[in-house]
Every structure is written in structure tokens, then in C-alpha cells.
N, C-alpha and C positions, 0 to 999 in steps of 0.2 A: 867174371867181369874184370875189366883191369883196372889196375890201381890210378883211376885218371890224375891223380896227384903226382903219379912220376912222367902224365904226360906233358906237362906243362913246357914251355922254352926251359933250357939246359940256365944254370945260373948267368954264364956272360949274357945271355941274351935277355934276362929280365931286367925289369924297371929298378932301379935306384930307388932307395926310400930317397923322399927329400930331407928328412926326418925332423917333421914337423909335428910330429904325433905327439909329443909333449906339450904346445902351444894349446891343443885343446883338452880340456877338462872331462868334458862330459863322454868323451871317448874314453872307457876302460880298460884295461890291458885286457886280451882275449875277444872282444867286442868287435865284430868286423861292421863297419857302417858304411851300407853299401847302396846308399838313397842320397845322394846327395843330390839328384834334379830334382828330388822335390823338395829341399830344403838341407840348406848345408850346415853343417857343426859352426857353431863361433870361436875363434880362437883367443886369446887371454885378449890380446891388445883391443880386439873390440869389445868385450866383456869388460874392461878395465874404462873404458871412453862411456858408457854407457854408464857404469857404478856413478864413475865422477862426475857426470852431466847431471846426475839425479841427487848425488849426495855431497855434493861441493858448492857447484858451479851452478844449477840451476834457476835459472828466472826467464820469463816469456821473455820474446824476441818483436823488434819491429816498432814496440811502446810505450815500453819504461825509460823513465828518464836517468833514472840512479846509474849507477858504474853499474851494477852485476848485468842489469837486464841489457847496457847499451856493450858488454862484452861478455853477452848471450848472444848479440846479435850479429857482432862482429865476428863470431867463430860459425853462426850459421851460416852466415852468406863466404867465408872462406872455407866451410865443407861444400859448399854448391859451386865454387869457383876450383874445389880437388876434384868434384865428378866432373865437372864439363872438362877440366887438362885430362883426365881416364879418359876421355871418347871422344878428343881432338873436334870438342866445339866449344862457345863462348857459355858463358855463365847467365847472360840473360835468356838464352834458348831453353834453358835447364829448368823445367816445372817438379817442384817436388810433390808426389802421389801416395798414396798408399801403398801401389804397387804395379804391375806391368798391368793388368785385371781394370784397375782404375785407366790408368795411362789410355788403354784401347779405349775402351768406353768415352775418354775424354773424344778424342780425335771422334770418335764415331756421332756425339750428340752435337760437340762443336763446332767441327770442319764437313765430315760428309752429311749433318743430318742441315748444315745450311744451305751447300755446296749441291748437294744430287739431286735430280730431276728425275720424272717418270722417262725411262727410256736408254740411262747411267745403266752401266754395271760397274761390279767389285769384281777381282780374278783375287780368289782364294786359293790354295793346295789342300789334297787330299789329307797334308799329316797335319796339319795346324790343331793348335790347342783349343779345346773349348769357346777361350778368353779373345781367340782370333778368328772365332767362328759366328758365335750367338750374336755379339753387337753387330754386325754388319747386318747380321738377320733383322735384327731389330730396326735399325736404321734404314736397312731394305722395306720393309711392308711401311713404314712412315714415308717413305717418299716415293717411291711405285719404283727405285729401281732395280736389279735384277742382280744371281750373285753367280758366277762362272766358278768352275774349281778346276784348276792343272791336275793331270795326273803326276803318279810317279814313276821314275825309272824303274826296272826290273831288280835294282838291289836298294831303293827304297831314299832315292833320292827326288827333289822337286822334278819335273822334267822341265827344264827348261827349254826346249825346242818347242815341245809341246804348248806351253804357255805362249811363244812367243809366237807361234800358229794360234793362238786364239784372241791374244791380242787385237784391239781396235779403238777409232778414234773413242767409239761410243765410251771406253773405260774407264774411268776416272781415278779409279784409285784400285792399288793392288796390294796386296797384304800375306804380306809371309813369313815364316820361321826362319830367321838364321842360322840358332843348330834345332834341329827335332828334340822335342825332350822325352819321345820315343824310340826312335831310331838311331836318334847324335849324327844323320848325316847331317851334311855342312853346305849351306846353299854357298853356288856363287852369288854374292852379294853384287858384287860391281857389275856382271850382266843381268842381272836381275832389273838393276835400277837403271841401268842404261836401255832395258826394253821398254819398263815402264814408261819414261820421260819418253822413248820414240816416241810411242801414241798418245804422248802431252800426259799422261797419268801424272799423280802423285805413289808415292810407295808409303808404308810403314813396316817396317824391319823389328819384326819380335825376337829380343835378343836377350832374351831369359839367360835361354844355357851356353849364348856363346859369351858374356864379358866376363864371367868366370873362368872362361877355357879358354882364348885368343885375343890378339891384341883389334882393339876397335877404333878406328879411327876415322868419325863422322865428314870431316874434311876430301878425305879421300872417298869414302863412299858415294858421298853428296845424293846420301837417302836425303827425303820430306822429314819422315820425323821415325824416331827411334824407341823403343821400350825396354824397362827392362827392373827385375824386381832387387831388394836389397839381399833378401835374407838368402837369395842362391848365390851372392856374390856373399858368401861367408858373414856378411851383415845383418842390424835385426830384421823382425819381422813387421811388417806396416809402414815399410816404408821404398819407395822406388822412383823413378824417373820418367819423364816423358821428354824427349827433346823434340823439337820443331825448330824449323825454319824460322828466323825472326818475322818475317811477313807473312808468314801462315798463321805464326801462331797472334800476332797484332790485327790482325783480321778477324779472329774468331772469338764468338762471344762467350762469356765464362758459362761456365756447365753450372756449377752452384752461386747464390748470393748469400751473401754474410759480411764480419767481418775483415780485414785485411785486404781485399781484393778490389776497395773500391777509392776512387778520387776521393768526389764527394755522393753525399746524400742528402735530400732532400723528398717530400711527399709529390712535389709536380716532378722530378725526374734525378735519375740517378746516374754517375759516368764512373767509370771503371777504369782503376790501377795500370799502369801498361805491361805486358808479362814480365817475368814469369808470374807477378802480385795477383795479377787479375785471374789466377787460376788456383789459387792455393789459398781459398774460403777458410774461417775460422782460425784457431789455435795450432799452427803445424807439430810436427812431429817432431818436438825438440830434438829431442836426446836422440830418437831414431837415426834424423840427419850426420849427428855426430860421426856413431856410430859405423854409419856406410862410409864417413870419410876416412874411418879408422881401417872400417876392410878393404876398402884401396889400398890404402897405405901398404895394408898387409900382403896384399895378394903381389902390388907391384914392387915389394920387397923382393917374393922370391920371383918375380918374373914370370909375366903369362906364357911367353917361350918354352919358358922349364914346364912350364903345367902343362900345357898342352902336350908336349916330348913324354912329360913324365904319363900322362892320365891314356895317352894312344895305345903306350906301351902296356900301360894295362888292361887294355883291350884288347889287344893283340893276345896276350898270353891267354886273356879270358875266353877269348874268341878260338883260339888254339886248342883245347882242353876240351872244351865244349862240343867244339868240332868232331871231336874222335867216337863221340855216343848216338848212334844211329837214332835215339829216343829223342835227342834234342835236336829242337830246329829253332835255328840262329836267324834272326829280322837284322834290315841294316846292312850297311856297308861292312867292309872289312877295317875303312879307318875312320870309324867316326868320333863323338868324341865325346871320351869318357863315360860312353853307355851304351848296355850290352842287354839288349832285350831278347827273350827266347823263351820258348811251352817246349815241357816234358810233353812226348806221347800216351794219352791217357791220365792224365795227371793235372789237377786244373789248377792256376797257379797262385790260387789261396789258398789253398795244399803246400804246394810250395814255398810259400811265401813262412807259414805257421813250422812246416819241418824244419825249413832252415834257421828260424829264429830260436828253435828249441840249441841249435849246434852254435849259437848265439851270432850267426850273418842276419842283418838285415837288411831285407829287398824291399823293393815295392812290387806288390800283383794287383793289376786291374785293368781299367781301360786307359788310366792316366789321363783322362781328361780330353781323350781324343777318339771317340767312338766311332766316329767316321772312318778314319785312320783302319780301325778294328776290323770294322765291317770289308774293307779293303784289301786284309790280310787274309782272313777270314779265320777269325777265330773272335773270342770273345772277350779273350783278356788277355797279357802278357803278363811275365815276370820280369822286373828291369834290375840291372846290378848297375849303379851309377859312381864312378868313382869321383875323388876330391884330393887335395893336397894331400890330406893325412894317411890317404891308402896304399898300401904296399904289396910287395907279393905275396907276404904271409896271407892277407884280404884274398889274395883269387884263390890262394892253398884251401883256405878255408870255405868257400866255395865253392868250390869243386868236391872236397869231401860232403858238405852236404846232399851236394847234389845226388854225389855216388850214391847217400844213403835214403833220397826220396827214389831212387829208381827200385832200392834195394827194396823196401819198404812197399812198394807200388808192383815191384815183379816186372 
């Protein structure tokens, strides 16, 4: 067999560390971490916002009257006024969620499940995530309407001709992945939304894996409404965004009641907060918020330009290497981003997943969350190599030798 290690791009032509690998901790020297769509390393600056939200600074938000809690407050609402300047919208569109999982489900009970009739449909794609699959089901059998799904291009992109052949007035609302967090292809975003809006539709745009990877700019889009979770933007966990349209979202009624969310109350009748208030029930997610304000900060320190340039090219090289073993077969475009899905020949890729973690890379194997997807490809599971800032090309070196030694091991 040959050394797939010496097949990799020649040094001019690999990826520049950015050399960031110091900023995260829990990253070890030798440790290739190669999962980042499903969740990304935190780096000191947001490990650092989060300590001090909890061990300094902390007091509820929104209604204490003292100094700490009324500049608890004023730091929350200007980490909700740093994400809305991240994705070129205003600050009162900006719902704070648990996460993109929440976010869908929001739009699905409060805009489609008031909004669709028997006789609506939804237009889904084949790769979509679980999170942008089930709620619509759900809100489909509650209101009798009906759920279309686009196919995909032959290298595993949405097809958009296709969808746009299937488009009709009947549509109401469309929903799709920006990048795959299978595949990393890259929707066109602005024909997508500009099909949508032809047939009067609304869109939501699931944008897990791309505000990590590319620059987002809701203004230019001019999606309905946008998702997208903290902790794959290098932030914690439990915490993420929904943006809407101001009159989308002051039209829809809140998903949960509680505190925070309301005017007033009273036993004959209750009126409700104008948003974002009126969607963010209970005690928010103090420190969480912070925190995501911290990994903006960070991410557009080094520039999403850089990340995306840097995260292709490691795809490219992965993709490269990979390429040359007749055993392996590559899913996906050649330039998508920052993820590199592929099955060994005979070899199931929790197999793989357990060899290469012994040579200390970690993957993710399974279905990711997109069974559909699977069933489309036709296999059962993939293995995904997802890169992130901290990744470099020692990360595909080591990679690649694994790999070598699951075929070795496997024959």
C-alpha cells in the first residue's frame, strides 16, 4: 500500500496553521479534534467570559434593582446587540434560545402551526438535519398540511432547479440548511430565498455550520428568519439564536408562558412583552449569552475570510489523500466547508471511528442526525472529519495514517 501520508498536497500548497492551537485548552498536544460540527473546542477568551459571569459579575437580568443585576443587564442586552451586528440584523429580531433545535421548533409551533392550513405545504431537502425535519412533521399532521423535499445534485448539493420546479403558490414556507453538517455543501442562499418569496413563501435558513465558517449577512439575504446554535460557533452549550423578521416575529404568539415574557397579568386575561421578551420565558441563559458574545468576538478577531480559506484548504488536502484509496469513498462536493464525510469499503464507520481514536484523531461515525440523507446515499452511516480554527495539516497527516492503519487492520 502506499504511504498515503506522502500523498497529501506538496507543503506550498497546504493550509497555514492560523495558530490558534494555543487559545484552546482542552485540545492536547498530539490530539487531532476532528468533530467540530458537532460541537467546537472553546477557546480561553470564551472560557475566561463565562468563569467571570459566574464568579464576579453574576446577578439575574431584566429585575433587580441594585448596580450588579441593572449591569448584568446592560452586558446582556449589548451581547444581543454583538450577535445581531455578527449577522447584519437589528437587536430586537434577535430571540435568545437554547439552541438552533429550539429556534426551529419555535417558528414551527408559533408562525407555521398558526399560519398553515390543510392544503400548505413545507419544501424541505433531502440533507436537512433531524432539527429541520421532525418539527415541520409535527406541525404538518396538526394542521393537515403537507411536506415536499428537493432532491440533490449528483455531488450532494440542494438542487435548486429542482426545488424551483416544485415550487407553488400552495407553499408557504421552505426550509433549508445553509451549509450540510453532513456534506459542508454550501447552499445558494440568495436564490434560494429569492425562489422562496417568488411563490409568496416565507424561508428559514439553518445556519448551524455556516456562521462559524462564512460571513452572514441577514440584510443582504433578506431570509424570514435565521437559526443557529452557540456552541458550533466556538461558544457554550445551551445557548443559540433565532432571528425573524420584526413583523413575523410581533405577530406570533409566544411558544412557552412564564416569567419575563409578559406585559401584564392578571386571572381574566394576560398580554405579552413585544419581542424579542415575549419569547424568552423564565430565567435566561445568563452567562451562556455572554459567552457567545465572547466567541464572536473571537472568531471575528481572526476573520471568517481566514476560516473559511483556511478550513477549504483542509479539505482539499483531506479530500486529496483520500482520494488516492480505491477503499474509500468521498460524499460531498470538492469545496465544501470544512467537512469531509466518507465509508471505508467493508469497514463500518464505528469501526472507524473507535481505530482512529486509539491513533488519538477524533471523528464522528453515524448517521448525524440525518437519516434521510443516509438512506439517499445509501449506506447506513458515514464517518465525518470536521475541521475548526485550531486544525492544521499535522490534523489530516494524522488522519490519514489512521486511516492507512484501519484498511491495514481491515485488509
Amino acid at each position: 500500500m502506499a504511504d498515503l501520508g506522502l500523498a497529501l498536497a506538496s507543503p506550498s500548497d497546504r493550509a497555514a496553521p492560523l495558530d490558534t492551537l494555543a487559545d484552546f485548552p482542552a485540545i492536547p498536544d498530539g490530539w487531532a479534534y476532528l468533530d467540530t460540527a458537532a460541537t467546537a473546542q472553546k477557546p480561553r477568551p470564551v472560557i475566561d467570559a463565562i468563569t467571570r459571569g459566574y464568579a464576579q459579575d453574576y446577578a439575574t437580568v431584566h429585575r433587580g434593582v441594585y448596580a450588579r443585576s441593572a449591569d448584568m443587564t446592560l452586558a446582556y442586552e449589548a451581547a444581543r446587540a454583538r450577535v445581531a451586528d455578527f449577522i447584519g440584523a437589528k437587536a430586537d429580531e434577535c430571540v435568545f434560545v437554547r439552541g438552533a433545535t429550539e429556534a426551529i421548533n419555535l417558528v414551527a409551533s408559533s408562525w407555521a402551526g398558526t399560519h398553515l392550513r390543510p392544503g400548505d405545504r413545507i419544501l424541505l431537502s433531502m440533507l436537512e438535519h433531524h432539527a429541520n425535519i421532525v418539527p415541520w412533521q409535527m406541525v404538518a399532521e396538526r394542521t393537515g398540511a403537507a411536506i415536499d423535499v428537493a432532491p440533490l445534485t449528483a455531488d450532494g448539493r440542494i438542487d435548486l432547479d429542482a426545488a424551483e420546479a416544485m415550487l407553488t403558490p400552495a407553499h408557504k414556507l421552505v426550509a433549508l440548511a445553509h451549509v450540510s453538517n453532513v456534506l459542508g455543501s454550501v447552499l445558494d442562499a440568495k436564490r434560494a430565498v429569492a425562489m422562496a418569496h417568488r411563490v409568496g413563501a416565507k424561508i428559514l435558513l439553518d445556519g448551524c455550520q455556516a456562521v462559524a465558517r462564512l460571513p452572514v449577512d441577514l440584510g443582504e439575504l433578506d431570509s424570514d428568519f435565521y437559526v443557529f446554535s452557540g456552541h458550533k460557533l466556538y461558544g457554550p452549550t445551551g445557548i443559540g439564536v433565532l432571528w425573524g423578521r420584526a413583523e413575523l416575529l410581533d405577530a406570533m404568539p409566544p411558544m412557552q408562558g412564564g416569567g419575563a415574557m409578559i406585559d401584564r397579568v392578571t386571572f381574566a386575561k394576560t398580554t405579552y412583552a413585544r419581542p424579542p421578551g415575549r419569547f424568552e420565558a423564565g430565567t435566561p441563559h445568563i452567562v451562556g449569552v455572554l459567552g457567545l458574545a465572547a466567541a464572536i468576538d473571537y472568531v471575528e478577531g481572526i476573520g471568517l475570510d481566514r476560516v473559511h480559506a483556511h478550513e477549504t484548504a483542509l479539505v482539499r488536502q483531506t479530500r486529496e489523500a483520500l482520494g488516492q484509496l480505491n477503499s474509500v469513498r468521498l460524499f460531498g462536493p470538492g469545496d465544501s466547508a470544512g467537512i469531509v464525510s466518507f465509508a471505508i469499503e467493508g469497514v463500518h464507520p464505528h469501526d472507524v471511528g473507535t481505530i482512529l481514536d486509539e491513533a488519538k484523531v477524533a471523528i464522528r461515525a453515524g448517521h448525524h442526525c440525518a437519516q434521510p440523507l443516509m438512506d439517499a446515499l445509501g449506506v447506513e452511516a458515514t464517518a465525518r472529519a470536521s475541521f475548526g480554527v485550531y486544525n492544521g495539516p499535522h490534523d489530516v497527516d494524522a488522519l490519514v495514517r489512521g486511516i492507512e492503519r484501519v484498511t491495514r487492520i481491515f485488509g
